[in-house]
TIVEX-776556 format. One record per residue: x, y, z of N, C-alpha, C in turn. Coordinates in nm, 4 decimals, decimal comma, always signed. Example, Ala and Ser with C-alpha at 12.3 -4.5 7.8 and 13.67 -1.06 7.14 Angstrom:
BEGIN
<site n_east="+1,3190" n_north="-0,5690" n_up="+0,7800" ca_east="+1,2300" ca_north="-0,4500" ca_up="+0,7800" c_east="+1,3200" c_north="-0,3300" c_up="+0,7800"/>
<site n_east="+1,2850" n_north="-0,2250" n_up="+0,7080" ca_east="+1,3670" ca_north="-0,1060" ca_up="+0,7140" c_east="+1,2900" c_north="+0,0030" c_up="+0,7870"/>
This chain:
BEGIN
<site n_east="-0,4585" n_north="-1,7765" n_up="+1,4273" ca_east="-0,5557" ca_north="-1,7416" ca_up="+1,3262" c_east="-0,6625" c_north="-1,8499" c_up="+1,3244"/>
<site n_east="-0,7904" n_north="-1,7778" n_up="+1,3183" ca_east="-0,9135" ca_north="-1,9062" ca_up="+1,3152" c_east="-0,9770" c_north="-1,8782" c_up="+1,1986"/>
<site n_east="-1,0461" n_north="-2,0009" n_up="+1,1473" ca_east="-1,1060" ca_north="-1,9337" ca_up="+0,9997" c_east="-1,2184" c_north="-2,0110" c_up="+1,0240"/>
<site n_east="-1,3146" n_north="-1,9973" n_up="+0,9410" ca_east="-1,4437" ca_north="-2,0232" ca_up="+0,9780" c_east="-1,5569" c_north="-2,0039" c_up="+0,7916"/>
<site n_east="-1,5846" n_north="-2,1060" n_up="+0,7781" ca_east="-1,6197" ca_north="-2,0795" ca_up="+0,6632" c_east="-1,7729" c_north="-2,1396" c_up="+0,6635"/>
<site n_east="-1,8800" n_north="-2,0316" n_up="+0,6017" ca_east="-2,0109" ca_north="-2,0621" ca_up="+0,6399" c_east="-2,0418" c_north="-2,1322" c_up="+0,5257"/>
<site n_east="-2,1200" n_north="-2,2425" n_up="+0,4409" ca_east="-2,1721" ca_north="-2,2119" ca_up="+0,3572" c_east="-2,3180" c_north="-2,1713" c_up="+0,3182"/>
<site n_east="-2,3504" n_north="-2,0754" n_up="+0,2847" ca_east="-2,4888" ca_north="-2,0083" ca_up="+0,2487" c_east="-2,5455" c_north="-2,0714" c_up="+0,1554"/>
<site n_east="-2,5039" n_north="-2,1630" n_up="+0,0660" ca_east="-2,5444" ca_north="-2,1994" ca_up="-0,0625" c_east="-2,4136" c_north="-2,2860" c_up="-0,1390"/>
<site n_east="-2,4697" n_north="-2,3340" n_up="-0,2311" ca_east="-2,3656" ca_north="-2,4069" ca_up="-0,3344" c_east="-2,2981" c_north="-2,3265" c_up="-0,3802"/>
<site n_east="-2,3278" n_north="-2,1687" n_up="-0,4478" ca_east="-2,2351" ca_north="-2,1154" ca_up="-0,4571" c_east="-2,1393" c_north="-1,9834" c_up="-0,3908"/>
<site n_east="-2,2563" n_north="-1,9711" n_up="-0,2867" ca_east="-2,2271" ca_north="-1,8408" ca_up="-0,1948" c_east="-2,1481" c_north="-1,9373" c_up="-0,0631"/>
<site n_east="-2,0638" n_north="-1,8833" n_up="-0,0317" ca_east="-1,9642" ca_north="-1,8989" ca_up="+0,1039" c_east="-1,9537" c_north="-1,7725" c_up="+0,1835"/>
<site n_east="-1,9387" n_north="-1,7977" n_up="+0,3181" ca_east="-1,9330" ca_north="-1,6709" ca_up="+0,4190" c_east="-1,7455" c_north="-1,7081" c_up="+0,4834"/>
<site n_east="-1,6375" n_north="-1,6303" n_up="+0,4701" ca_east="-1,5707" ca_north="-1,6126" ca_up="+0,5494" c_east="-1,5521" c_north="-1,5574" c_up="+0,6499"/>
<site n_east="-1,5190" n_north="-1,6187" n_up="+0,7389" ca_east="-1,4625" ca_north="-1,5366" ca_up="+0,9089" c_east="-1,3019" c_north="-1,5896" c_up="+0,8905"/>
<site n_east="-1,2377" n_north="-1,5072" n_up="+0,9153" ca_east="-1,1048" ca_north="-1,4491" ca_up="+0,9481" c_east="-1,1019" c_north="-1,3927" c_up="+1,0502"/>
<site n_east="-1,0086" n_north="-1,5052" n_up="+1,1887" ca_east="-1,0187" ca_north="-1,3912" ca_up="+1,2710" c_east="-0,8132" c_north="-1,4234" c_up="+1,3629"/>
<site n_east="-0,7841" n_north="-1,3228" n_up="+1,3486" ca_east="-0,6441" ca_north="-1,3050" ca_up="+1,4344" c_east="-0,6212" c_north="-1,2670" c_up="+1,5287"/>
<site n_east="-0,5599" n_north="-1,3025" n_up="+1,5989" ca_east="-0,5265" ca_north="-1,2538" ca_up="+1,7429" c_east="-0,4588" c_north="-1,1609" c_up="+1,7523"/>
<site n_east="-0,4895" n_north="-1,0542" n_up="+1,9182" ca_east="-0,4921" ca_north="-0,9061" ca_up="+1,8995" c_east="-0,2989" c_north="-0,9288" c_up="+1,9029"/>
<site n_east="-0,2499" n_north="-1,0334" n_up="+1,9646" ca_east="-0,1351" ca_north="-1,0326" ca_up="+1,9795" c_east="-0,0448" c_north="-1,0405" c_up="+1,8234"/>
<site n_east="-0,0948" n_north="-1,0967" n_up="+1,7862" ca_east="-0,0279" ca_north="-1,1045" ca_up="+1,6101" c_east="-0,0382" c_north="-1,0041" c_up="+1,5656"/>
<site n_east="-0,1706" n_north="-0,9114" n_up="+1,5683" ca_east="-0,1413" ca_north="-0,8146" ca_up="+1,5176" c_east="-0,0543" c_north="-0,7104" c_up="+1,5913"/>
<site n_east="-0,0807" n_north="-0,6918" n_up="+1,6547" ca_east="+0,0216" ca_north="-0,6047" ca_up="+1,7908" c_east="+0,1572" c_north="-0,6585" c_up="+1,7276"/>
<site n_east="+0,2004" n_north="-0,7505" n_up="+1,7138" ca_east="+0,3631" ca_north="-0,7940" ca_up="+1,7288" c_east="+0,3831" c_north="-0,7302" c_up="+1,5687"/>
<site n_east="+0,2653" n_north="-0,7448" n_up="+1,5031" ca_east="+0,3306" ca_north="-0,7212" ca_up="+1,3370" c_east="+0,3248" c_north="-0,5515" c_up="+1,3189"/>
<site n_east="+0,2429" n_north="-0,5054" n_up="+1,3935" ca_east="+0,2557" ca_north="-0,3572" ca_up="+1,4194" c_east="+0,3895" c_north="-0,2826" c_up="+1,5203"/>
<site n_east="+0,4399" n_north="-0,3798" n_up="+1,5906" ca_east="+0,5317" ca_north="-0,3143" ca_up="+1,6330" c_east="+0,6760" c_north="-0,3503" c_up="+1,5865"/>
<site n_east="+0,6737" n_north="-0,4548" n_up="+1,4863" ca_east="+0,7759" ca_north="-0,4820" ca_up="+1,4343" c_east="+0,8009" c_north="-0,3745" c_up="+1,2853"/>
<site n_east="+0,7098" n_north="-0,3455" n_up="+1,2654" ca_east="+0,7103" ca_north="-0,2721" ca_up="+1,1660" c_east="+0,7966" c_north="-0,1325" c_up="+1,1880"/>
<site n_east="+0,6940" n_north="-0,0649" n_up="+1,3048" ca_east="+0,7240" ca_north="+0,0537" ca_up="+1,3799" c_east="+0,8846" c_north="+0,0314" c_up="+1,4471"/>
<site n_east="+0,9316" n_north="-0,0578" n_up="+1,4925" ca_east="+1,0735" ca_north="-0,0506" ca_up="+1,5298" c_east="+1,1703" c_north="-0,0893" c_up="+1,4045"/>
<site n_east="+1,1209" n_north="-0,1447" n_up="+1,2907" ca_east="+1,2309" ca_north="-0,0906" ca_up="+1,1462" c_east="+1,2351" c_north="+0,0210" c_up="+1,1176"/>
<site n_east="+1,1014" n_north="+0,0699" n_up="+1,1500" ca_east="+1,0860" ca_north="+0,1892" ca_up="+1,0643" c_east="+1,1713" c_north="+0,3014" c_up="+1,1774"/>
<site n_east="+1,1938" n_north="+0,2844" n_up="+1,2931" ca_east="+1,3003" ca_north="+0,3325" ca_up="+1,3670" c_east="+1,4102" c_north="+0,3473" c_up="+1,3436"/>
<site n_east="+1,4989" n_north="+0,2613" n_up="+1,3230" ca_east="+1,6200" ca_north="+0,2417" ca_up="+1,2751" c_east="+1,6105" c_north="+0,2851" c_up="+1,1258"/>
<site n_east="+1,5535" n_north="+0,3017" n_up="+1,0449" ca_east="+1,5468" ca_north="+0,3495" ca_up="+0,9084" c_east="+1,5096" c_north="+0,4863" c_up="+0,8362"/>
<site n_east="+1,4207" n_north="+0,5074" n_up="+0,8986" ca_east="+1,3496" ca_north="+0,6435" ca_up="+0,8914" c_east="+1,4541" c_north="+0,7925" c_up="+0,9364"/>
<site n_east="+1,3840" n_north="+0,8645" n_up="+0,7854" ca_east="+1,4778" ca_north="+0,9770" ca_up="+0,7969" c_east="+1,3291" c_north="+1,1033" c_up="+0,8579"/>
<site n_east="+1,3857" n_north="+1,1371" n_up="+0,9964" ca_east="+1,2620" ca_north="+1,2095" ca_up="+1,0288" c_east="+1,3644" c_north="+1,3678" c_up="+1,0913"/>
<site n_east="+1,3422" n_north="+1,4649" n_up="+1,0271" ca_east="+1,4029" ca_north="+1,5695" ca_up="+1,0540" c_east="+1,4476" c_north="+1,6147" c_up="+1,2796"/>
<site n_east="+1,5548" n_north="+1,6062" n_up="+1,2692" ca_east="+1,6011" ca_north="+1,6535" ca_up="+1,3994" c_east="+1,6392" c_north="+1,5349" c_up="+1,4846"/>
<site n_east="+1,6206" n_north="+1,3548" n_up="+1,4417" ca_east="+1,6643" ca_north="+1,2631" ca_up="+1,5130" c_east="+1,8016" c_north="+1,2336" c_up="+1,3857"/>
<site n_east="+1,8700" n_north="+1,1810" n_up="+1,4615" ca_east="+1,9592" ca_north="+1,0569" ca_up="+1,3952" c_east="+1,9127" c_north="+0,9408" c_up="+1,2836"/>
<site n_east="+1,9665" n_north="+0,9387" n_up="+1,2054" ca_east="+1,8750" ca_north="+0,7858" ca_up="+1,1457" c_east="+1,9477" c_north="+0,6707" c_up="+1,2594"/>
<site n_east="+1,8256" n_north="+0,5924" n_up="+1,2891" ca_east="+1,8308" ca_north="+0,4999" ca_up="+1,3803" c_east="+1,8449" c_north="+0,4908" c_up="+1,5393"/>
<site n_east="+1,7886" n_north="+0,6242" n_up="+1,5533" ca_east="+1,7896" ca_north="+0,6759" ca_up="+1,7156" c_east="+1,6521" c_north="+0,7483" c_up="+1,7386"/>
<site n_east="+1,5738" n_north="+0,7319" n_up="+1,6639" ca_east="+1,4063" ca_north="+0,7885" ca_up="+1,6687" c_east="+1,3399" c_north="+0,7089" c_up="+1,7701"/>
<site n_east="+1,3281" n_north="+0,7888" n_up="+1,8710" ca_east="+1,1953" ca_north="+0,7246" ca_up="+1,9647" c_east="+1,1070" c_north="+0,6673" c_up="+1,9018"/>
<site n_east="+1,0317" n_north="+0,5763" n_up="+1,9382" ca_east="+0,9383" ca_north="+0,4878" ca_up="+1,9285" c_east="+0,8373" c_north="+0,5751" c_up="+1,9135"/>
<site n_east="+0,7624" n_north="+0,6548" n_up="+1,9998" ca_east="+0,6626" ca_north="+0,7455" ca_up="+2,0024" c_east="+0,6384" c_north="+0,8179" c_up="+1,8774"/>
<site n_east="+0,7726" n_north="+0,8988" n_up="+1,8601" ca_east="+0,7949" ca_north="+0,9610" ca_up="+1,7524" c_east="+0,7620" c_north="+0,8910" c_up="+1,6149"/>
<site n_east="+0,7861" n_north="+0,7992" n_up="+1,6018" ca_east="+0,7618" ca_north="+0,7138" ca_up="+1,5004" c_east="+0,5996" c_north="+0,6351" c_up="+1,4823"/>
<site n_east="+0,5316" n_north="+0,6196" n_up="+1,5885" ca_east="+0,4329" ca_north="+0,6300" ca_up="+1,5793" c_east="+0,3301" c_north="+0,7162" c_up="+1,5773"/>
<site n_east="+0,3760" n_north="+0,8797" n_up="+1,6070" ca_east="+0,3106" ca_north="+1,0199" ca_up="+1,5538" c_east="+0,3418" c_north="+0,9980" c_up="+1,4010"/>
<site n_east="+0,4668" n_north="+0,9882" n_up="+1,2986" ca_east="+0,4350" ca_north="+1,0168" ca_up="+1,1587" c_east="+0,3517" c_north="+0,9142" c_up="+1,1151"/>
<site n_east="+0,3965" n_north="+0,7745" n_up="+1,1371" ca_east="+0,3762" ca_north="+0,6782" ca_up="+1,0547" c_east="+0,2552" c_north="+0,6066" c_up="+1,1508"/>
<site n_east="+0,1990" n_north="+0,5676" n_up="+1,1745" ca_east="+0,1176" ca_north="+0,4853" ca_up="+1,2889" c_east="+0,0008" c_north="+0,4505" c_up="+1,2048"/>
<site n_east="-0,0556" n_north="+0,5386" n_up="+1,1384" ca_east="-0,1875" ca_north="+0,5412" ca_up="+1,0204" c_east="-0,1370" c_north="+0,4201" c_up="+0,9374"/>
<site n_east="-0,0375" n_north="+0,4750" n_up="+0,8675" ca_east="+0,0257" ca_north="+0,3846" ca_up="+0,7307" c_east="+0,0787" c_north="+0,2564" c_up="+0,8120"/>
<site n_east="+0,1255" n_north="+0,1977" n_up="+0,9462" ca_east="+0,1635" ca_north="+0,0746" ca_up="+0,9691" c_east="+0,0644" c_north="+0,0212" c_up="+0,9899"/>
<site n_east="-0,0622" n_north="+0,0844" n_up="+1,0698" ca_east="-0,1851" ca_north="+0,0267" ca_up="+1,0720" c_east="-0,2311" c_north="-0,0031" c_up="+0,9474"/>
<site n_east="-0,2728" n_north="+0,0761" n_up="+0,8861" ca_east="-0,3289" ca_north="+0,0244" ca_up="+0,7140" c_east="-0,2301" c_north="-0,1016" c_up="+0,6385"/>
<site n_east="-0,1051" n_north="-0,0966" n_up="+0,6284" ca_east="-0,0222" ca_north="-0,1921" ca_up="+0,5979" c_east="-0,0469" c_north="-0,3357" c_up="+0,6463"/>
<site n_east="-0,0461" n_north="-0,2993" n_up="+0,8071" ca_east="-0,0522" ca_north="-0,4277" ca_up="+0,8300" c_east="-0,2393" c_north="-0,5223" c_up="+0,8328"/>
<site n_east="-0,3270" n_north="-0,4296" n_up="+0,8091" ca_east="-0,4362" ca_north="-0,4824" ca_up="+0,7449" c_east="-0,4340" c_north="-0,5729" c_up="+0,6323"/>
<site n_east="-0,4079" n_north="-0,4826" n_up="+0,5436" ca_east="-0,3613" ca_north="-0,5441" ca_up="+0,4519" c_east="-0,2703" c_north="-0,6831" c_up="+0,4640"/>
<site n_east="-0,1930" n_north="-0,6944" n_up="+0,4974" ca_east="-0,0925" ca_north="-0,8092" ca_up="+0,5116" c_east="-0,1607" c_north="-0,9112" c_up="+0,5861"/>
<site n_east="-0,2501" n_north="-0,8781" n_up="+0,6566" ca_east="-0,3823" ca_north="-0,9462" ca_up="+0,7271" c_east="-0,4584" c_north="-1,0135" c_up="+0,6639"/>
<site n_east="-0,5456" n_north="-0,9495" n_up="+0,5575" ca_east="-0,6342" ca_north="-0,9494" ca_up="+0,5061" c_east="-0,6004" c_north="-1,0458" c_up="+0,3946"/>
<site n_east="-0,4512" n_north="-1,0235" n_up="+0,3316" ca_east="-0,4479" ca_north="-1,0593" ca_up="+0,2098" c_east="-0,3558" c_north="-1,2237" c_up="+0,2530"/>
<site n_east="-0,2763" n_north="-1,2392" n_up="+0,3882" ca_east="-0,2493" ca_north="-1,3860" ca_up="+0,4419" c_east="-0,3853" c_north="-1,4708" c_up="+0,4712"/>
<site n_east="-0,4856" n_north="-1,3988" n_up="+0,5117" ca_east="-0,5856" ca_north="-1,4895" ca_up="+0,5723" c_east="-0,6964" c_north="-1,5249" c_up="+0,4694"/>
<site n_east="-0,6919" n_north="-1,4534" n_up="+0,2997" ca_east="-0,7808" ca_north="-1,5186" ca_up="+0,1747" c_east="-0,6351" c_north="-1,6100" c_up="+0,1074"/>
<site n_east="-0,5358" n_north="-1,6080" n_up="+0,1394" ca_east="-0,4567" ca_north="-1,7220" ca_up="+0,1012" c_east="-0,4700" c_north="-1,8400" c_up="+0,1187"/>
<site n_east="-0,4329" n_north="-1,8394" n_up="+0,2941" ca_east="-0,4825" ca_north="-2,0044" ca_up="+0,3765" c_east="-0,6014" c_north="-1,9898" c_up="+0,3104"/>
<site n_east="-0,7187" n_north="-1,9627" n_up="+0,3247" ca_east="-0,8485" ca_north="-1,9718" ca_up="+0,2610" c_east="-0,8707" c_north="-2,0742" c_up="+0,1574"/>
<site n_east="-0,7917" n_north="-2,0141" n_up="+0,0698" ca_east="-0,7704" ca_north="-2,0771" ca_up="-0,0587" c_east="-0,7426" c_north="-2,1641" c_up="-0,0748"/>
C-alpha cells in the first residue's frame, strides 16, 4: 500500500491510496474460497462448490466488499 498525501492548502488535503493489484486479488479470492466451503447454493454440497460457480452468484458482492475493506483500511493508516 502507498499513500500519498497532497497538500492543497492549510486546510484542504488530497489523498492517494493506492494498493496493489495482488492484495486485492488475494483478498478477493480469499473471500470467494470461504464463501465456497460455506455457501448454501442449490444442487452443490455445502463445501464442494466450484470456484466458478461461486464467482457467477457472488463475484459483484466480494468485489464491492472488498472495496470497501480497501477503502475504509487505507483512511485508517491515513489517520
Amino acid at each position: 500500500m502507498d499513500l500519498n498525501v497532497n497538500h492543497l492548502s492549510n486546510v484542504e488535503k488530497e489523498i492517494e491510496i493506492i494498493f496493489s493489484e495482488q492484495e486485492v486479488n488475494e483478498n478477493i479470492m480469499e473471500s470467494l474460497n470461504h464463501l465456497s466451503k460455506t455457501a448454501n447454493i442449490k444442487g452443490f454440497r455445502k463445501g464442494k462448490i466450484p470456484l466458478y460457480v461461486v464467482k457467477q452468484f457472488y463475484g459483484k458482492s466480494v468485489r464491492e466488499e472488498a472495496e470497501k475493506y480497501f477503502i475504509s483500511t487505507g483512511f485508517r493508516d491515513v489517520i
